[in-house]
N, C-alpha and C positions, 0 to 999 in steps of 0.2 A: 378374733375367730381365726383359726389356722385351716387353710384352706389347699385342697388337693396339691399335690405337686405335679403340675404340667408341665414344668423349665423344661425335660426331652422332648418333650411334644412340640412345644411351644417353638423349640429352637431347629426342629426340624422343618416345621411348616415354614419358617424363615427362612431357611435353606432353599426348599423348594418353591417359596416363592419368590427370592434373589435368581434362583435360577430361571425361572419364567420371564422377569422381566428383563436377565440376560439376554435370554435367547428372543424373546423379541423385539431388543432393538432391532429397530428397520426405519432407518429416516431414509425421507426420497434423495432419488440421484435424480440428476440433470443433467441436458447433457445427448448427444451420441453414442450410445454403448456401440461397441468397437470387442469381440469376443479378445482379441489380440490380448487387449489390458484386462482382461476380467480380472486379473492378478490385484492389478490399479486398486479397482473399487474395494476389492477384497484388504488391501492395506490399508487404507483410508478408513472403511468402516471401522476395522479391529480400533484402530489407533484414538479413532472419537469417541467409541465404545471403554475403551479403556481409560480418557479420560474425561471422559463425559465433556466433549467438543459440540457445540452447537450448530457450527458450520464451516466447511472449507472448499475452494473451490484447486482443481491442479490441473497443469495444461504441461505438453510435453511438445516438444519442439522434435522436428530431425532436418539439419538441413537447411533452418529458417526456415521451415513449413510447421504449422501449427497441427499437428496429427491426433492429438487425444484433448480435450477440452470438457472437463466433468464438473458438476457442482454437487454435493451432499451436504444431506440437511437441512437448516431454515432459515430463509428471510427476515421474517419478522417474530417480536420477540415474544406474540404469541403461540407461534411455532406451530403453523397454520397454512402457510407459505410458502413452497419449495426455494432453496437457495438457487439461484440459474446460473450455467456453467457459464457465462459470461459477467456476471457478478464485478462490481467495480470495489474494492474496498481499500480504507486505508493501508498503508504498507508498513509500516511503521520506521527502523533501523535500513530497511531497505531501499528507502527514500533517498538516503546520502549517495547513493552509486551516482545517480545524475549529476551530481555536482563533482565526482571523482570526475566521471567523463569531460563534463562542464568546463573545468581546470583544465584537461590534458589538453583541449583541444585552444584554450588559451594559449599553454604553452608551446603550440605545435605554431603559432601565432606571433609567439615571440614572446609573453609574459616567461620574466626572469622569478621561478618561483623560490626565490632566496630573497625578492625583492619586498621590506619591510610593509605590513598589515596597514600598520596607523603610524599617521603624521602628530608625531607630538612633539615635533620642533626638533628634531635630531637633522645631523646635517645629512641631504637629498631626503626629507619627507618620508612620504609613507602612501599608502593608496587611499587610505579614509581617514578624513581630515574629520573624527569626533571626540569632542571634549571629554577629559573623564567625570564623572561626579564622585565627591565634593569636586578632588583635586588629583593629580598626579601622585601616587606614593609610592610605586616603584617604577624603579627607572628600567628595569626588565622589560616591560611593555613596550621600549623600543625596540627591542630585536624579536621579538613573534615576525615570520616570515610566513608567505603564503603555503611553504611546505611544512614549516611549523604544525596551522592547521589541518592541513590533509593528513599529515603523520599524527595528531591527536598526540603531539606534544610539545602543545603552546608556552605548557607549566601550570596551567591550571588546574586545582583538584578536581574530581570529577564531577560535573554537572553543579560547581558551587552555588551558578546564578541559577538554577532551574526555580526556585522557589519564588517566582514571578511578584504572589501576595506579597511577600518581606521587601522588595523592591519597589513596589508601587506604595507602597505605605512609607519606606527607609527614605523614598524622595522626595514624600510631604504630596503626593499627586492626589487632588481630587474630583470627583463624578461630578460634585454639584459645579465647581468653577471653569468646567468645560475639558476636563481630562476624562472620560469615562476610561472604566480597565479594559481590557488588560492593558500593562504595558507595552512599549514599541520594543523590536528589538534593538532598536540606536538607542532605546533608554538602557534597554538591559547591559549595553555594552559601554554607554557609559559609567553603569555601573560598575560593571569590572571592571573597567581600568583606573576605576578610584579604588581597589582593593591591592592587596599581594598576589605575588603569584605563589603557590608553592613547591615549584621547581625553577630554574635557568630553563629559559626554551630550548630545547632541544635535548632535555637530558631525560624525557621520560620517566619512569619511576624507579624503582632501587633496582630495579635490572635491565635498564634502558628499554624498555616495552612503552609501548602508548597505554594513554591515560583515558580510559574513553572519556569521549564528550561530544555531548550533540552540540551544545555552545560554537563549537568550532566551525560545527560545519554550517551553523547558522547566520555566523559571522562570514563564512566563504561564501553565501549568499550575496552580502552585499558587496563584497568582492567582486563577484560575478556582475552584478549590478554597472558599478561603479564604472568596470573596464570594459563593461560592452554598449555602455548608456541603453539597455535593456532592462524591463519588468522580467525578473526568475524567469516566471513561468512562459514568457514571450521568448526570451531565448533556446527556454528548453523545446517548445515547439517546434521553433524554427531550425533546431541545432540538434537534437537528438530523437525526437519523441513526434514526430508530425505526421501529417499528410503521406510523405511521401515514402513514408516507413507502413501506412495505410492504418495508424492509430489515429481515429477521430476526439474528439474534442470530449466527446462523452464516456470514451473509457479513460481517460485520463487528466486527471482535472485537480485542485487543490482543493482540501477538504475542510469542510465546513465545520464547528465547534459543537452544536445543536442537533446538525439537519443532515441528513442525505440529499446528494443531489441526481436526479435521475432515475428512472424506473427500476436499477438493479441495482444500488447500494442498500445493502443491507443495515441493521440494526446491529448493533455493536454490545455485543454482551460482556458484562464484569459486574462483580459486586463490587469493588473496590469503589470508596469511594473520595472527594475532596474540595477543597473551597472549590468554591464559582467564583475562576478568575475573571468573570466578564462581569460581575455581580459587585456593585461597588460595598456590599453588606458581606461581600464571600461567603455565602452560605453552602452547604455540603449539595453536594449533586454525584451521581454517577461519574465514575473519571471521564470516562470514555464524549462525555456531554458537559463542557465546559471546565473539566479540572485539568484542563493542560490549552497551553498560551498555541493555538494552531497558528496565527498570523505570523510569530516569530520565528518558527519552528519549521519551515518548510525546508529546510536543506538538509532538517534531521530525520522528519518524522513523516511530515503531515501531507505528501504525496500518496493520491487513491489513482488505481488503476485495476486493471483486469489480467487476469494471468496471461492471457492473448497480448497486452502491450508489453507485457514483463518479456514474453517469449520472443516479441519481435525487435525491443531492442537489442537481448543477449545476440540477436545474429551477427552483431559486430561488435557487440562489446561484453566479451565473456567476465564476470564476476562470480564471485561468490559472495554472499551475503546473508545475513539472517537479520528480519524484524520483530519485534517484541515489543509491545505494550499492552496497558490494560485496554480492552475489547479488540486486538489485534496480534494475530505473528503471522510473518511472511516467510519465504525463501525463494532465494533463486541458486539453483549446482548449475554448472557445465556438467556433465555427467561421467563419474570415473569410469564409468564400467563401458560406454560406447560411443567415439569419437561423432561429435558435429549432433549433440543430443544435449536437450538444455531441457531443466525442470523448473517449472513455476507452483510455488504452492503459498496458498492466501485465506488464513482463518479470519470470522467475525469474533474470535475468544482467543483467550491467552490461557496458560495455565497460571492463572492468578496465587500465589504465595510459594509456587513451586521454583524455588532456585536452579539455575542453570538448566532448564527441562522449557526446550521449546517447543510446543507443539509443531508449527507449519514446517521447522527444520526435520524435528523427528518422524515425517511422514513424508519429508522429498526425500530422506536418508534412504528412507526404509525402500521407497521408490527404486532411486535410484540402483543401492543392493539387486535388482531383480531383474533390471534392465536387460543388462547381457545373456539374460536367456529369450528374447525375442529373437524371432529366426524370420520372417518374412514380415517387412514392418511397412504398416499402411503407408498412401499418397496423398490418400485424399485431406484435403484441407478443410478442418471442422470451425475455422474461429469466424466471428462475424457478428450479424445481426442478421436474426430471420423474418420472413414474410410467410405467414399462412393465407386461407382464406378459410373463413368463419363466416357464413352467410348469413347466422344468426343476429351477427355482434363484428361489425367489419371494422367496428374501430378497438376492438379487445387486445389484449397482449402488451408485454412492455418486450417481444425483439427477440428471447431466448429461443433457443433450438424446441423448449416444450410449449413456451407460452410465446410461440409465434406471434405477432401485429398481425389482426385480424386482414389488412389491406393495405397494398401499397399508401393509398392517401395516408393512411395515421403509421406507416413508417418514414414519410415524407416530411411529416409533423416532429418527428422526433430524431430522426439521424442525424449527422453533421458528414460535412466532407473528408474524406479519407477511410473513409465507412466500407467493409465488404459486407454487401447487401448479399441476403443466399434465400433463395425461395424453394420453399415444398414443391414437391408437383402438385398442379392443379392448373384452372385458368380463371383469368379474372380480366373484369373487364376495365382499361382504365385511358383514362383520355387527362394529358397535362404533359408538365416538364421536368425531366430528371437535370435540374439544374445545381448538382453536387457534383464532386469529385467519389464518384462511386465502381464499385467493382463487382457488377453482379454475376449470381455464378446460383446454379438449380445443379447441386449434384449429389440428387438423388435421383433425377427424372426430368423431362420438361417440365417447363412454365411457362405458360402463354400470359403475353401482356398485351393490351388494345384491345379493341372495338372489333368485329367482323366486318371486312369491306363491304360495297355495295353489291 
């Protein structure tokens, strides 16, 4: 049957219907609006709109004061649940800045960073005494230096050991005889130090540039380890990232393979998908949930925080950075365009298949670009954890500026020390002990706390 020709019709109504559900994207913000940055939001939506982003959170610094702090988009992955501008999420590439710092401050210390990686019997040693498997095959791997590492040119090709499965399997390791997976990373570096390298350390690649590799920096982990007889993450607390920088324990934390930890990490979206290195069957799973080795990987990758912690350590330690992976990209600028102004930006999505196209960097860019046209810039300090009062439901809310903690009691339940507590106006009645390291601050209005005397 030959049947009417509609294709104009057809492909107009298409037209106008791409254009409707152009023009209605509208996912929620979070967040403070601040007329100042309307600019802000206005960049951010274009940029998620354009590549169909499911979530980013960007905090703007001036000063070490935390002045803009915005979430867009969604939490969870039925997209149901506003992203909160406080949001904790993996960071991905952006993770390694800590252990840059990590290092410097060894070396401010006295670590000689020319001083050999590994002890493999050369004369004066090495800092980690691990065996390679099988055996030793190139004698290269005794000059890898600690600057070797941080300069990402150890000599090794890029990310060769990343394929975790091929190594857990190449070492004969198994689930049922009391190895569950994934591997350790002193397996994985055992591993490579039974292979070649494929350059001399220090000679980078056919144009003396660095070779990326997260390898390196994961190895600089147990470096750091080794020479402070500290756990990573106890160091970095205590040495770049703590208390007294006023980053609590919950925007900042090591991230788990499965799970979020805490009321405001969100769900990590990709389609991408790969074995289940924790799976001693490796069966396919979403990346972002068990197809990447988290335990090994913390000095490359797998550091989650809030653009708030990203903003307060830039105040002494300016980087530039960008992170990328599947259900993640990060950035952090110092800002070109106006002196003592730092941008923090943290997506739950990556542009998955798109080659050199980062989203979180293409939207602090685009940011940053605009910056120098602010002419009177806020004081007020937006980062924190908030307190409402819901008389309905007084234990509600996971802390954001929208979805306030119904009551002090169940923000007492859930904050850690180093916490800036910030309260609505209202008054609430409450009898106990603020027995934290907290910084409370009501600025938008009072807040009365206690009981009325007699």
């Amino acid at each position: 049957m030959k049947l009417p020709n509609y294709a104009p019709l057809a492909a107009a109504l298409a037209v106008l219907s791409m254009s409707a559900e152009l023009s209605a994207y509208n996912p929620p913000i979070s967040g403070h609006p601040d007329p100042t940055f309307a600019f802000v939001d206005s960049i951010v939506l274009e940029k998620m709109d354009d590549f169909g982003i499911n979530g980013c959170t960007v905090g703007i610094s001036k000063d070490g004061r935390v002045i803009y702090q915005r979430g867009y988009g969604w939490r969870n992955s039925g997209k149901t649940q506003p992203l909160p501008e406080n949001a904790t999420m993996r960071l991905a590439s952006v993770s390694k800045v800590f252990v840059i710092e990590s290092i410097n401050k060894l070396k401010a210390a006295g670590l000689d960073e020319n001083t050999p990686v590994f002890d493999l019997g050369q004369e004066g040693g090495g800092i980690l005494d691990i065996d390679p498997w099988p055996s030793l095959q190139d004698e290269r791997m005794k000059q890898i230096t600690v600057k070797h590492l941080v300069d990402m040119k150890a000599g090794w090709a890029t990310d060769h050991v990343w394929e975790t499965q091929q190594i857990y399997e190449a070492m004969g390791l198994d689930g049922d005889e009391g190895h569950p997976p994934p591997v350790t990373l002193e397996e994985m570096t055992r591993y490579a130090l039974g292979r070649n390298l494929a350059t001399d350390p220090g000679a980078g690649d056919d144009e003396g540039e660095a070779v990326y590799s997260n390898f390196s920096f994961n190895v600089l982990v147990m470096v750091i380890e080794e020479l402070t007889g500290q756990n990573y993450y106890t160091y970095l607390r205590q040495n770049l990232v703590g208390q007294s920088r006023w980053v609590p324990v919950t925007d900042f934390y090591l991230a788990q393979p499965f799970s979020a930890l805490g009321l405001r990490e969100p769900h990590y979206f990709s389609e991408v998908e790969s074995a289940n290195l924790y799976d001693p069957d490796f069966n396919n799973v979403p990346m972002p949930y068990g197809g990447m080795n988290n335990e090994a990987m913390y000095g490359s990758t797998f550091i989650v925080a809030s653009a708030a912690s990203l903003l307060s350590y830039m105040e002494d330690y300016d980087q530039r950075w960008i992170g990328d992976m599947p259900g993640s990209s990060s950035t952090i600028i110092d800002s070109s365009t106006v002196p003592g102004v730092d941008i923090a930006v943290i997506c739950n999505e990556r542009l998955d298949g798109m080659a050199n196209q980062w989203i979180g960097d293409i939207i602090g860019q685009a940011v940053d670009a605009q910056l120098g046209g602010v002419v009177n810039w806020p004081t007020l300090r937006v980062d924190g954890q908030w307190i409402g009062w819901e008389p309905g439901d007084p234990m509600s809310g996971i802390g954001s500026y929208d979805t306030a903690y119904g009551s002090l009691e169940k923000a007492m339940n859930h904050v850690t020390g180093g916490t800036r507590l910030k309260f609505h106006p209202s008054e609430q009645p409450f009898t106990g002990t603020l027995n934290k390291k907290l910084r409370l601050d009501a600025p938008f209005g009072p807040a009365k706390l206690g009981v009325p005397g007699p």
